[in-house]
C-alpha positions as CSV (number, residue, x, y, z in Angstrom):
1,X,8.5,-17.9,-21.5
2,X,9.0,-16.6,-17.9
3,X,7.8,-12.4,-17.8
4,X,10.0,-9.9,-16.5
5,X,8.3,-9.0,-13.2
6,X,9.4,-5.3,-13.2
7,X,8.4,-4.5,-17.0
8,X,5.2,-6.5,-18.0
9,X,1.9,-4.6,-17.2
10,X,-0.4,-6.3,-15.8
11,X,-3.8,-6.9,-17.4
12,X,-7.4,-7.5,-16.1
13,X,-7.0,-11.4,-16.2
14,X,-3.8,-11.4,-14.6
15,X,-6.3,-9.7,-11.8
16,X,-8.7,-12.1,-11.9
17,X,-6.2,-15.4,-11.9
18,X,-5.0,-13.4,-8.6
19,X,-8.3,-13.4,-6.7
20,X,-8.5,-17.2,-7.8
21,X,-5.3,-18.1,-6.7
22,X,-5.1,-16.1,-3.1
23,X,-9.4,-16.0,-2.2
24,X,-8.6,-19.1,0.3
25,X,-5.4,-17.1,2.0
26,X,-6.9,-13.4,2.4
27,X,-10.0,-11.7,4.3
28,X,-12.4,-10.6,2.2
29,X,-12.5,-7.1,4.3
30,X,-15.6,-5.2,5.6
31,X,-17.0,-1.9,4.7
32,X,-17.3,0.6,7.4
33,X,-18.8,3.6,7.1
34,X,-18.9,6.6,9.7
35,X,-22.2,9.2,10.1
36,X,-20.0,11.4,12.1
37,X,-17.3,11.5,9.1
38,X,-19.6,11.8,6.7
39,X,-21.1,15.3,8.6
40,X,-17.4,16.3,8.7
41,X,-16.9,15.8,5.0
42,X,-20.0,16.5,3.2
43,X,-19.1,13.2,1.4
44,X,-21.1,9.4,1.7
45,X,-17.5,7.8,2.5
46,X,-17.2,4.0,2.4
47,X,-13.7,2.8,4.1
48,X,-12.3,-0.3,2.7
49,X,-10.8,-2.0,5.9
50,X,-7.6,-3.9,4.8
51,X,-6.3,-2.6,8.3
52,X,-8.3,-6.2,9.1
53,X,-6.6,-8.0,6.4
54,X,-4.1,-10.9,7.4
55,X,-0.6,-9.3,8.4
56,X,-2.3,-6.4,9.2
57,X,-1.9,-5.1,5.6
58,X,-3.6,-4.7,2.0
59,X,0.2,-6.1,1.0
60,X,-1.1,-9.8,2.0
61,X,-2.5,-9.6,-1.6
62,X,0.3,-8.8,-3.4
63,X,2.8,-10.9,-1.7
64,X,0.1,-13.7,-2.1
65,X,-0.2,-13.4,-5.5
66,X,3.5,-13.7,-6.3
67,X,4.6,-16.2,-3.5
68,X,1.7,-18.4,-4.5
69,X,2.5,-18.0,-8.4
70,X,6.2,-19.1,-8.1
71,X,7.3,-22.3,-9.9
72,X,9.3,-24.2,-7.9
73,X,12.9,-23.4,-9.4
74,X,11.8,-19.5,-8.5
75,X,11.1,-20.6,-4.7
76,X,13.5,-23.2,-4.1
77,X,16.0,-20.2,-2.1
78,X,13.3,-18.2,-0.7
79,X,12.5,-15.1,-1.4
80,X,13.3,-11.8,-0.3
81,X,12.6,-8.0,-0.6
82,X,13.0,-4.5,0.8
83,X,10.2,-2.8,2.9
84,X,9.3,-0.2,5.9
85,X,7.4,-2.9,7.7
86,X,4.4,-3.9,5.5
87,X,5.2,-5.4,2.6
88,X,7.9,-7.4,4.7
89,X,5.6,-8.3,7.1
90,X,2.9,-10.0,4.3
91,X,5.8,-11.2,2.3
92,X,6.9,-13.2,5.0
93,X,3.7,-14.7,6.1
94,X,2.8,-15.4,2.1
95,X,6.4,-17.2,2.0
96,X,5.0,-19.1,5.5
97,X,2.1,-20.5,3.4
98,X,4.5,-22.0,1.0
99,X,7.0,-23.2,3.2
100,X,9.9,-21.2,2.1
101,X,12.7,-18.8,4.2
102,X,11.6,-14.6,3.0
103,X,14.5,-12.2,4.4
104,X,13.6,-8.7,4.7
105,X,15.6,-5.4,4.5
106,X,14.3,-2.6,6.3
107,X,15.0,1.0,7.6
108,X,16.7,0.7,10.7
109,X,14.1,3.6,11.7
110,X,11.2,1.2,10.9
111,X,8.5,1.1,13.4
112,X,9.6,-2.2,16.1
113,X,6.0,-3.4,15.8
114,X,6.3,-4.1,12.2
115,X,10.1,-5.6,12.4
116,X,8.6,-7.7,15.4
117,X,5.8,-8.8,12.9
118,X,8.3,-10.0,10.5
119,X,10.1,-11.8,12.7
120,X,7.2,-13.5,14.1
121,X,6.2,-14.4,10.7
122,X,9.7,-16.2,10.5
123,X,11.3,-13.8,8.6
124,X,15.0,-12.7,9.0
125,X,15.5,-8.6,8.8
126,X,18.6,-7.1,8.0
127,X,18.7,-3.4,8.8
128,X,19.7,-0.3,6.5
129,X,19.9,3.5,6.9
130,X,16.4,4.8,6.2
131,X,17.4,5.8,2.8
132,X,16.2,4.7,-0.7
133,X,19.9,3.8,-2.1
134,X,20.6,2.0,1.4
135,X,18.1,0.2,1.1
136,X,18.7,-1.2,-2.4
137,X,22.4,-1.2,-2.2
138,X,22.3,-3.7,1.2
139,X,19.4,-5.6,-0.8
140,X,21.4,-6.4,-3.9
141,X,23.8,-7.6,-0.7
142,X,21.1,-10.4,0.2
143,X,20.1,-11.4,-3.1
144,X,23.9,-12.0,-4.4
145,X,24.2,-14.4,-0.6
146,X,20.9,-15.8,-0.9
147,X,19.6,-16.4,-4.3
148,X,16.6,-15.5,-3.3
149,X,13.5,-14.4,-5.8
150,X,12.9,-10.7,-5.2
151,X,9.5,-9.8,-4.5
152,X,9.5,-6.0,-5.3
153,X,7.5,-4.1,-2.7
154,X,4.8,-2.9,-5.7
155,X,7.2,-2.6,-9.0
156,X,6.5,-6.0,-9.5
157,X,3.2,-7.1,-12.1
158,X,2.2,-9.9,-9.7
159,X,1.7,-8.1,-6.5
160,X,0.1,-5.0,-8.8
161,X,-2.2,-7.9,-10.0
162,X,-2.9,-9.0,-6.1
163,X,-3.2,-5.4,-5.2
164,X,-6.1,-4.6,-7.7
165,X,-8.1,-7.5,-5.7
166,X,-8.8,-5.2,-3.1
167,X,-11.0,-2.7,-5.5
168,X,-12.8,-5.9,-7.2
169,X,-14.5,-6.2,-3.7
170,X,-14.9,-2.8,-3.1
171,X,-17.5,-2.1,-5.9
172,X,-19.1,-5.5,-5.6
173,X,-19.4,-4.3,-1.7
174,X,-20.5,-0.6,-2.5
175,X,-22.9,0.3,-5.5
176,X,-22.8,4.1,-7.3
177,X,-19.4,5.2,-6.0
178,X,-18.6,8.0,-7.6
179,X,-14.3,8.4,-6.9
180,X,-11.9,5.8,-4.4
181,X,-9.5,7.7,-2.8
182,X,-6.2,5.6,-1.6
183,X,-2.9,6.4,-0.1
184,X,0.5,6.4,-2.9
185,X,4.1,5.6,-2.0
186,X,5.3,3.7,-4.8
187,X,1.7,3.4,-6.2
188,X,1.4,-0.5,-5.3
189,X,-2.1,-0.1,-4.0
190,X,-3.6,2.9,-6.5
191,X,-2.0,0.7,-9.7
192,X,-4.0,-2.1,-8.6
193,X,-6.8,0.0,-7.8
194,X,-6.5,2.1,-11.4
195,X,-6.2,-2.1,-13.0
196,X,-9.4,-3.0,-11.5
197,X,-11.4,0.4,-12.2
198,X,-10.3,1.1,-15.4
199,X,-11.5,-2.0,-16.7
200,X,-14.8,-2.8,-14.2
201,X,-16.0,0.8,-13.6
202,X,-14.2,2.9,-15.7
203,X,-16.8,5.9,-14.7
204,X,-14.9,5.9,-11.0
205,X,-12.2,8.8,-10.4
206,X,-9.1,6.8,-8.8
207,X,-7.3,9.8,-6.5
208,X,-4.1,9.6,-5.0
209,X,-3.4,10.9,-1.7
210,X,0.3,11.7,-0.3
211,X,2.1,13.2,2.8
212,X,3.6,17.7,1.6
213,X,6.9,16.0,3.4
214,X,6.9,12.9,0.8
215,X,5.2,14.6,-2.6
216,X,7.2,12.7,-5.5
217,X,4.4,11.0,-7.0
218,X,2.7,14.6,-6.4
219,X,5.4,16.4,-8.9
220,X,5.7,13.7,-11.0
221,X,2.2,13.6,-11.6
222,X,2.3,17.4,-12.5
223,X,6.0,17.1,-14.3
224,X,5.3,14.0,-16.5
225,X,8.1,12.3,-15.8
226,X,9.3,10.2,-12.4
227,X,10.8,12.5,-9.7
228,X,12.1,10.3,-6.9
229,X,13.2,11.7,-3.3
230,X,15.8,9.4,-1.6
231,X,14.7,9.8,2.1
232,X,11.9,11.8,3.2
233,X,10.7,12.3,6.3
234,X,7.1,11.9,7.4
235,X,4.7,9.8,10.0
236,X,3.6,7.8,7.1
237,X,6.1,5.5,7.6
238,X,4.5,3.5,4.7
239,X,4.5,6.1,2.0
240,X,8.3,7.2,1.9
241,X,9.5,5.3,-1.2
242,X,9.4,6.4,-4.9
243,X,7.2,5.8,-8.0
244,X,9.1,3.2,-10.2
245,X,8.4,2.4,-14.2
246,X,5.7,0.2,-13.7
247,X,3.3,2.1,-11.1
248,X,4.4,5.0,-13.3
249,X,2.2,3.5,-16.1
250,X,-1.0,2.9,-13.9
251,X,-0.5,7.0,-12.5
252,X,0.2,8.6,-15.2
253,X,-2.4,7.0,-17.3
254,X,-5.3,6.6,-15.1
255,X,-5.2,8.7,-11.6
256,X,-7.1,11.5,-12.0
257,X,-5.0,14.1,-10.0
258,X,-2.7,13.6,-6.9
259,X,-3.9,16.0,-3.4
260,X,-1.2,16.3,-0.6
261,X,-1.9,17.0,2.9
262,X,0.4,18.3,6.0
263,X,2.0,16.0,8.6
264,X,-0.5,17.9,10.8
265,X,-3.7,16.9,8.6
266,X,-2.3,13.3,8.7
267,X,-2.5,13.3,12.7
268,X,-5.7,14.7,12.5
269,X,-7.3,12.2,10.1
270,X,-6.0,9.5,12.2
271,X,-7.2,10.5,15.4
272,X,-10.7,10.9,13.8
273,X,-10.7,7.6,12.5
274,X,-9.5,6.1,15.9
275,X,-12.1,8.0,17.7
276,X,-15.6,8.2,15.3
277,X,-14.7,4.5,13.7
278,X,-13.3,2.7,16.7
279,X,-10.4,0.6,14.4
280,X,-6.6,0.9,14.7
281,X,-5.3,2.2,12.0
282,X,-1.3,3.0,10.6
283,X,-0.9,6.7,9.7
284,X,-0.6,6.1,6.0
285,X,-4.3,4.7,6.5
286,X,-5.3,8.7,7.4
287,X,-3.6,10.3,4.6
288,X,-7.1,9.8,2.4
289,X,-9.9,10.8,4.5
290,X,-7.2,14.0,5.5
291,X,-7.3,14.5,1.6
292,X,-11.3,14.3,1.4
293,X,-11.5,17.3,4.3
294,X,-8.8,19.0,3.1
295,X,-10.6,19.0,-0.7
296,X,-14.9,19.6,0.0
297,X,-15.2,21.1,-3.5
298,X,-13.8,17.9,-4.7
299,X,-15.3,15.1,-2.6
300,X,-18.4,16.8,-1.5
301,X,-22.1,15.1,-2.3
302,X,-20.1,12.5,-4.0
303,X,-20.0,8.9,-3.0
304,X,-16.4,7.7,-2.2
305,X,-14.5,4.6,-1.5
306,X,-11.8,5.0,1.0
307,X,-8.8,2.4,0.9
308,X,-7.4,1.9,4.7
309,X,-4.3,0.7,3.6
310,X,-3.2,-1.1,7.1
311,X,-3.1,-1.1,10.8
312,X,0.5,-1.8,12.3
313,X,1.4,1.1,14.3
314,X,3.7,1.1,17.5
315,X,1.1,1.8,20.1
316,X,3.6,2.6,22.4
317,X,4.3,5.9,19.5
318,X,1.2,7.1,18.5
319,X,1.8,10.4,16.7
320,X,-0.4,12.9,18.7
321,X,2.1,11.4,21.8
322,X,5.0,11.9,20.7
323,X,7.0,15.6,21.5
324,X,7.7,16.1,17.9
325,X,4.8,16.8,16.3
326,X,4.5,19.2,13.5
């Protein structure tokens, strides 16, 4: 009996059969770690580096996991999905390794460098206005011409299961951490993240970080209940999109607490890690470690894990170059 992708909750072995089934297609990423950061925090911070991942993306994992999974009635037109750039971008490559056609909808604001990356993957993009009912109103477009499986971006049980991966290395990398600290759009990564922990290391606080201009999963997490924004602006382009039923689960029943930071704290944290850690990194990568400074008497004398979500950023548009900046 096939599961609906959108409704089952993943478990810990659906975890495990993912790190089985995508170990030979991934990186397993370094651990970085920053002296300088650490002064400027008061924290021992250890940076999972998924910004080195293939596609540029933690995402590789989760589109892995449910291209790779796919009988061959589900992949016989494809598959398909909507995405800012980096769940696209992995999809595609992941539907590369299985030799099938992956269209992509995305924001016609998108950064180039990630619909380039999709393209260069192979993939087809169709463009939308940067708004959460565009977006799935041209997508149910695609599906109805293609017949294409849709590959949610992280409401999806298979790329939550591929997701969670990415914390099963952290603590075999890292021993003692006290809290991990990743980015939340649609709470892809931090449901995977909550899977892993809850089961493995149930002692480690998960915490959620999110851009003041795209809070949602902030005020649902202190309503109770799903409040979705339809287009929000911030830098982190990655982060715009809404909590859904399934990541709901994972953040309303494990996260410990949600912290916002500015637009301005997001440009900072980025140009730290660009300078003290000498990696490339999106801006949605920045929104934890701006979290961690912006919270001492949380982090502080604690040892943390720090999910870097990904690294595709226009370098031709760096934030702290661009003329409007907060």
């Amino acid at each position: 009996m096939m599961m609906d992708a959108s409704t089952y909750i993943p478990k810990l072995e659906d975890a495990l059969t993912a790190r089985e089934r995508i170990t030979s297609y991934i990186h397993r990423t370094p651990v970085h770690t920053s002296r300088m950061l650490n002064k400027l925090t008061g924290a021992q911070l250890f940076f999972k580096c998924e910004n080195f991942q293939k596609a540029g993306a933690f995402k590789a994992r989760g589109a892995l996991n449910a291209v790779l999974g796919l009988s061959e009635q589900q992949a016989r037109n494809g598959v398909a999905t909507h995405s800012s750039g980096n769940h696209g971008t992995c999809l595609t490559y992941a539907a590369g390794r299985r030799g099938i056609p992956c269209t992509v909808v995305m924001p016609r604001t998108a950064p180039q460098a990630k619909k380039d990356a999709v393209k260069g993957y192979g993939g087809r993009v169709i463009e939308c206005e940067p708004s959460t009912s565009s977006r799935e109103s041209v997508f149910a477009e695609v599906v109805a011409e293609t017949g294409a499986e849709f590959v949610h971006p992280y409401n999806d049980h298979r790329v939550i299961a591929g997701q969670a991966t990415c914390s099963a290395e952290l603590i075999e990398q890292v021993d003692g951490l006290d809290a991990v600290v990743a980015p939340i759009g649609g709470g892809g990564m931090i449901s995977g993240t909550c899977l892993t922990l809850s089961n493995l290391a149930p002692h480690i606080k998960v915490y959620a970080a999110e851009p003041e201009q795209a809070d949602d999963a902030y005020r649902s997490f202190k309503a109770g209940y799903i409040i979705a924004d339809d287009a929000p602006v911030t830098i982190a382009d990655g982060l715009k999109v809404p909590l859904k039923p399934l990541t709901w689960y994972f953040v309303s029943n494990y996260v410990t607490d949600v912290e916002t930071v500015s637009e301005q704290e997001i440009i900072d944290a980025m140009k730290l890690m660009w300078k003290y850690m000498k990696v490339i990194i999106e801006p949605s990568s920045a929104v934890p470690l701006a979290a961690i400074m912006k919270n001492p008497r949380i982090f502080a004398g604690k040892r943390v894990g720090v999910i870097v979500t990904g690294g595709n950023v226009d370098i031709d548009k760096l934030p702290w170059a661009r003329g409007d900046n907060p």
